[in-house]
C-alpha positions in Angstrom: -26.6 -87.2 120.1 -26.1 -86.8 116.1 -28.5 -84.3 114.4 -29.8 -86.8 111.4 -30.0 -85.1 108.0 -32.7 -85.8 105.3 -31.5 -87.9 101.9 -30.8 -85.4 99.4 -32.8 -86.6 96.1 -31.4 -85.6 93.3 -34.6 -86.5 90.5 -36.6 -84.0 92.3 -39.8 -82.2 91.0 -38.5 -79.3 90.5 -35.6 -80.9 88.7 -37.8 -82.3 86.5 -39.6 -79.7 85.5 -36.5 -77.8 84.3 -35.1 -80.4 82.3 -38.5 -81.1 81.0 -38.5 -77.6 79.7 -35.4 -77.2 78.1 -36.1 -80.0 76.2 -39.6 -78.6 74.8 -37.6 -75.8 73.9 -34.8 -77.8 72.3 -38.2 -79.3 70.3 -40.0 -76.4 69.5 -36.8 -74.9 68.0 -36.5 -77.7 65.8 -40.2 -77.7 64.6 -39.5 -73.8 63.8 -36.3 -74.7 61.9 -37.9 -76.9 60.0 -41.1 -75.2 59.4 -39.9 -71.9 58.5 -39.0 -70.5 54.9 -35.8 -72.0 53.7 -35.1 -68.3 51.4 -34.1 -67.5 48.3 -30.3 -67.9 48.6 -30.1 -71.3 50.2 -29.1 -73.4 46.9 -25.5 -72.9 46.2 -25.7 -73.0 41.8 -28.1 -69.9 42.7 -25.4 -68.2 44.4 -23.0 -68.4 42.0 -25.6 -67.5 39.1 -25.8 -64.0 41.0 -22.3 -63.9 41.8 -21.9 -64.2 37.1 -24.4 -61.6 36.7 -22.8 -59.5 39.0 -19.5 -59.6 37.1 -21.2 -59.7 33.9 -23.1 -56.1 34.9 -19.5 -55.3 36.5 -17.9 -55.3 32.8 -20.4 -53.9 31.1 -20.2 -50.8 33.4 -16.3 -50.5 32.7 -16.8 -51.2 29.0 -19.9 -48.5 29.1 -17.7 -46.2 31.2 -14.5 -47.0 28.4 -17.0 -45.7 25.6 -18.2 -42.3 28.1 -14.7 -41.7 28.2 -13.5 -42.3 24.4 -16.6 -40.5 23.9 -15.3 -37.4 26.2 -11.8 -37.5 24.3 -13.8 -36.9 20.7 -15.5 -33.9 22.1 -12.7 -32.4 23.5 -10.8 -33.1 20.0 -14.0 -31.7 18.4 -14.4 -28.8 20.4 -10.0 -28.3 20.0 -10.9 -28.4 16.2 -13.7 -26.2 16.2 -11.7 -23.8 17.8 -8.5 -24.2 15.8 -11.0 -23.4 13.0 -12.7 -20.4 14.3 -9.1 -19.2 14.7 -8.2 -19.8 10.8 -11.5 -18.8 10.1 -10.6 -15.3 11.6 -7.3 -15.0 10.6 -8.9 -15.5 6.8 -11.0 -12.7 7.7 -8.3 -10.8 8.7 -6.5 -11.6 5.5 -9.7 -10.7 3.5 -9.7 -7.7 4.8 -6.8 -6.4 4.5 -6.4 -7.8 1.1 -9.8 -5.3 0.4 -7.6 -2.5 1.7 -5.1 -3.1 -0.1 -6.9 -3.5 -3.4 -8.8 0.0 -2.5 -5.5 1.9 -1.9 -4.1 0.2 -5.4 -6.7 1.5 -6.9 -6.3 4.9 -5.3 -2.8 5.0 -6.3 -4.0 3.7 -10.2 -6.4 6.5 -10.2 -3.7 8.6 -9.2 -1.6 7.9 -11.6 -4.0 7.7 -14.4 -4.8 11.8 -13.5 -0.6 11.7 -13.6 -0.6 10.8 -16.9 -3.9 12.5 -18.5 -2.1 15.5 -17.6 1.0 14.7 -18.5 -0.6 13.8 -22.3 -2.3 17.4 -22.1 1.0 18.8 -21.7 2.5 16.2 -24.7 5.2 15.6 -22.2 7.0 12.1 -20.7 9.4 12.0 -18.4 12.8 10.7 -20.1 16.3 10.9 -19.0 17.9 9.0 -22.0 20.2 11.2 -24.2 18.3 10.4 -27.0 14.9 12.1 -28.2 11.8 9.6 -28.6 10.1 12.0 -31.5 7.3 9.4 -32.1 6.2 10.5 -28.6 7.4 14.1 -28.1 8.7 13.5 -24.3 10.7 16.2 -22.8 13.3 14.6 -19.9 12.2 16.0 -16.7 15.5 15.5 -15.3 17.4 18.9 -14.7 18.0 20.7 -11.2 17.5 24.3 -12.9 14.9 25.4 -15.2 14.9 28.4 -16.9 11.8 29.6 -18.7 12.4 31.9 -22.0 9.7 33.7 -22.9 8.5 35.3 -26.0 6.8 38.9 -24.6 5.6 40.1 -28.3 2.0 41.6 -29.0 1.3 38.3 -30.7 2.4 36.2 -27.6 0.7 38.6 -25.5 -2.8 37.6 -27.7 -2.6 34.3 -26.6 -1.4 34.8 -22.9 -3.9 32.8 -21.1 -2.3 29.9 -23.4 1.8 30.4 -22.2 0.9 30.8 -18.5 -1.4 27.9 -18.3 1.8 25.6 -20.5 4.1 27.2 -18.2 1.8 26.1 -15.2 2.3 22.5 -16.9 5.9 22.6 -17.3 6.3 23.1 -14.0 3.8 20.6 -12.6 6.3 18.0 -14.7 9.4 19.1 -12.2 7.5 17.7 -8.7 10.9 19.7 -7.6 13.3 21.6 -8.3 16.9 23.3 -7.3 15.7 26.6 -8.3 13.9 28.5 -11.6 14.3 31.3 -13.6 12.1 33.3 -16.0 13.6 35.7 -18.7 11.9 37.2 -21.8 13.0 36.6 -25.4 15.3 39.6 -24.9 17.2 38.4 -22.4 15.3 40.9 -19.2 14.5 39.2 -16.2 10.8 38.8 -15.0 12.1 40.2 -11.5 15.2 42.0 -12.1 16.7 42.4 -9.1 17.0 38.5 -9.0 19.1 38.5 -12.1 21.9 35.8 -11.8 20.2 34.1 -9.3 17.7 31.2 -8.6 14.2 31.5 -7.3 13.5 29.0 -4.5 10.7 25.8 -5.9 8.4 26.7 -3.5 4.6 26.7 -4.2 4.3 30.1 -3.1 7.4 31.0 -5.4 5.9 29.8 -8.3 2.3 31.0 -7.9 4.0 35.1 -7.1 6.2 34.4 -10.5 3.4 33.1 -12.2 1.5 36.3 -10.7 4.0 38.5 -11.7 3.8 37.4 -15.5 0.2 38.3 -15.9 1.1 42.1 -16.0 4.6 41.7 -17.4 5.5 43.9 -20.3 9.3 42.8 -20.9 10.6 44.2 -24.5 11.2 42.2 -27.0 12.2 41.8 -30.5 10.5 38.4 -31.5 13.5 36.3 -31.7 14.5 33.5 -28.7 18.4 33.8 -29.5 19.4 36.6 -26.8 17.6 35.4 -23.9 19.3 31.6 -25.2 22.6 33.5 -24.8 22.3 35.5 -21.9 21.0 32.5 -19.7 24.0 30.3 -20.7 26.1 33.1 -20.3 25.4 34.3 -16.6 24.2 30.4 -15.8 26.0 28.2 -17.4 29.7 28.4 -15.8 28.2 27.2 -12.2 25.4 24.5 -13.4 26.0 20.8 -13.8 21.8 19.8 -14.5 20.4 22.7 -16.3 17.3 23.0 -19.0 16.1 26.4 -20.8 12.2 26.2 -22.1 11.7 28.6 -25.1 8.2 29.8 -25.5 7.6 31.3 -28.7 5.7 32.2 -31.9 8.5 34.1 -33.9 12.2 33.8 -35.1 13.1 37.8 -36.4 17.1 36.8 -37.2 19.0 35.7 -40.2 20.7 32.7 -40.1 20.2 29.5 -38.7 23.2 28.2 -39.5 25.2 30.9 -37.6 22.5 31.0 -34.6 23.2 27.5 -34.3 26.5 27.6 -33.9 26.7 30.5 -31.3 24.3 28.6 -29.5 25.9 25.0 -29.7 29.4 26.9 -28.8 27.5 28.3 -25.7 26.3 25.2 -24.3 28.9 23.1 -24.9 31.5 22.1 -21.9 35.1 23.3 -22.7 36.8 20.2 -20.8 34.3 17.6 -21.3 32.5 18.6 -24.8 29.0 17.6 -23.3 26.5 19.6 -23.3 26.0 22.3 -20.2 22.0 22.4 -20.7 18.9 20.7 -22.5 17.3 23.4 -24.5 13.4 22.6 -25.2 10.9 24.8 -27.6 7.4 25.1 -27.8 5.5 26.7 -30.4 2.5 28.9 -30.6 0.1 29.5 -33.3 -2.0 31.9 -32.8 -4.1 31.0 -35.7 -5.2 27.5 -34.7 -5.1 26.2 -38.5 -2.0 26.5 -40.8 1.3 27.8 -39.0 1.7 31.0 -40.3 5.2 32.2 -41.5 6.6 33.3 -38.9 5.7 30.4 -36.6 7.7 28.1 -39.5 10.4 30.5 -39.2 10.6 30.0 -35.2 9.5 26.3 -35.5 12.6 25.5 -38.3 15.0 27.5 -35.8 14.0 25.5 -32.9 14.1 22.2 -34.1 17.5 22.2 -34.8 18.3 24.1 -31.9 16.8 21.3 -29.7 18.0 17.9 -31.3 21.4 19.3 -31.6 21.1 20.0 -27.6 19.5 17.0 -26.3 16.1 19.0 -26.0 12.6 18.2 -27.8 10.5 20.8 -29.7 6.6 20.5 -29.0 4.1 22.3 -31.2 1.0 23.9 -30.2 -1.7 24.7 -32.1 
């Protein structure tokens, strides 16, 4: 015998009920939809008035940012400028500077000089190595590689000592440097005989023994210049090319001038070439310090001659 099975009914309770809840759902979500706040973004012209800003605050960052930067390149410029400046600005000092030092050792040297040439106008000396004498001035050329000093070694000389060493001392100052030097007396005698017909050394400690020496010399002599003019272009003349003899003296003893000169003049004359062998200088003492007195004329007459006929200058002293 069939088993009979109950109808199956599909609207059920329980069906109901679910359906009937999903649909209050369904309903409440539509009240809360429409109920709620709709925002601030919902309207699309709003949107798009952001989205403007935006690109509007966009550009003015770059342009802001372009102006940072072009600002950025004037600094660096400025601060490249500044320091191209400090760097002329210390090179200037460095150029001031120096200039200073170079005005301060001009002036050195200027002052040097100037003490140069006070002395040299204390002698009444100028360097000059022209063949012609400037007599306005009185120069005597400073120009020979010998020197030999003749030297008047009379009592009246000897009166005024101090005088002929401390002119001698000048003379000598005028040659920065010599070959070699010689003193003689008027006479012709050596201040050191043994070193007759030969040349003292130019050494500072040469020339302060010789100028020693003189202060207790008593050479002879017979108040005339001419034999010790002889006797050094004699012995010296043969063997030197750049020579010059300095007469010192207050006194001419001899006869004529006329045949003086020419003993002389034949003397220091070259046989091949007819120049002249040395430059014969002269100065004159007076004892006196006024009028010259006759026998200082006498020398002073002799020794003019005797100088511009030998390419030499005469200086008096009074």
């Amino acid at each position: 015998m069939k088993t009979r099975r109950a109808p199956i009914e599909v609207f059920s309770l329980s069906f109901l009920d679910v359906i009937s809840c999903a649909f209050g759902a369904v309903v409440m979500l539509i009240l809360l939809a429409r109920n709620g706040d709709d925002g601030e973004f919902n309207d699309v012209s709003q949107i798009s008035s952001v989205l403007q800003s935006l690109s509007r605050s966009e550009a003015s960052v770059s342009s802001l940012q372009s102006a940072i930067d072009e600002q950025q390149q004037l600094t660096l410029q400025a601060q490249a400028q500044s320091a191209s400046n400090q760097t002329q600005a210390d090179k200037l000092e460095a150029t001031i500077a120096q200039a200073q030092r170079d005005v301060l050792s001009l002036t050195d040297k200027a002052s040097g000089l100037e003490n140069v040439l006070v002395q040299r106008q204390r002698a009444a000396m100028s360097q000059n190595t022209t063949e012609e004498r400037d007599e306005e001035v009185g120069g005597i050329p400073v120009d020979a590689d010998y020197v030999i000093f003749i030297v008047d070694t009379s009592g009246s000389m000897k009166a005024m000592w101090g005088r002929v060493l401390t002119t001698m001392n000048e003379v000598l100052n005028n040659h920065p440097q010599v070959k070699g030097f010689q003193i003689m007396s008027d006479n012709g005698e050596f201040l050191l005989s043994t070193t007759r017909g030969r040349w003292r050394n130019d050494t500072p400690s040469q020339r302060n023994a010789m100028l020693a020496a003189m202060r207790t010399w008593g050479g002879s002599s017979n108040s005339s210049p001419v034999e010790g003019i002889e006797t050094a272009l004699k012995i010296y003349g043969p063997r030197t090319d750049s020579m010059a003899l300095y007469v010192f003296g207050d006194d001419y003893s001899g006869g004529s001038y006329d045949a003086t000169l020419a003993r002389i003049n034949a003397l220091n004359t070259n046989a091949s070439t007819g120049g002249k062998i040395a430059r014969i200088h002269a100065i004159g003492f007076n004892r006196s310090g006024g009028t010259p007195t006759s026998e200082v004329v006498k020398f002073s007459t002799l020794m003019r001659e005797v100088t511009r006929q030998n390419n030499g200058t005469f200086i008096a002293q009074r």
